[in-house]
N, C-alpha and C positions, 0 to 999 in steps of 0.2 A: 806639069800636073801636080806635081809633089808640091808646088809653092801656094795652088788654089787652097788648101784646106788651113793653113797657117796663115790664107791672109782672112778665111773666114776666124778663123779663133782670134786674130787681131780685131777682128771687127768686131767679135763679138765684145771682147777683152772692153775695144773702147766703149760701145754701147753702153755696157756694164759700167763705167766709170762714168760715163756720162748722166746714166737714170741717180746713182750714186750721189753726184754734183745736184741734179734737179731735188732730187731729194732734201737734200741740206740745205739748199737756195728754198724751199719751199718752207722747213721747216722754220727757218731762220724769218721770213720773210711773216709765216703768221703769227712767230712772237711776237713781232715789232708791232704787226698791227692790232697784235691783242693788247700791248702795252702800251700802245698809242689811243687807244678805243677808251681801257682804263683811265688812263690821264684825263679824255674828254668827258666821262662819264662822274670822274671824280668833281673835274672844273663845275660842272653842271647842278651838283649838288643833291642827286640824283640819290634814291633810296634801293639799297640790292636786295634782292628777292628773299632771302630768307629772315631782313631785318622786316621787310612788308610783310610777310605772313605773323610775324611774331608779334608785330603790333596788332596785326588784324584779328592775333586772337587774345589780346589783353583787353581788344573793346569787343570784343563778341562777349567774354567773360565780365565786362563793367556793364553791358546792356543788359545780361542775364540778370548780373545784379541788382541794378538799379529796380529793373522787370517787376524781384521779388520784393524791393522795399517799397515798391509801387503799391504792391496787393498788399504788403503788410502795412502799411499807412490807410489802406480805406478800410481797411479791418478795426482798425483801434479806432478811425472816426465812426464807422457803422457803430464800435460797440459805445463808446465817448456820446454818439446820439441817442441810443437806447437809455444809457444811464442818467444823462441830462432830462428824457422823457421822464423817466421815474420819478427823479428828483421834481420835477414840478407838479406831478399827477400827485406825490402824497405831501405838498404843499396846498393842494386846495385847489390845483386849476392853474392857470395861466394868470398874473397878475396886470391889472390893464387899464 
């Protein structure tokens, strides 16, 4: 009876060494394939997600801009037309 408790702490002993092993076999194992995924992802030519957002917001920022030289362009043609109207109204009319 004395030898059943020592073979349980053996057992346990290995179990323990064993999760241990799994462990490091696991760990080992999703470097590889994280470093393996990278490689394919590199080969691919592929854009990583915080380089996509940062473009994403250079052109949300070039659109905004563009947006405002849009409005600022029919602005100076609305006034470009007003002033063109003047200029022909104190010419006498429209020449024709």
């Amino acid at each position: 009876m004395a030898d059943r408790p020592r073979f349980f702490d053996d057992l346990a002993g290995l179990a323990g060494n064993a999760f241990s092993a799994v462990t490091g076999a696991r760990e080992e194992l999703h470097a590889i394939v994280r470093t393996r995924v990278d490689e394919i992802l590199n080969s691919l030519d592929l854009v990583r997600r915080d380089e996509f957002d940062a473009v994403q917001e250079m052109a949300t920022r070039a659109r905004m801009a563009q947006e405002a030289t849009e409005q600022r362009l029919a602005e100076i043609e609305s006034r470009l037309s007003a002033v063109e109207e003047l200029a022909t109204e104190e010419k006498g009319g429209p020449q024709g």
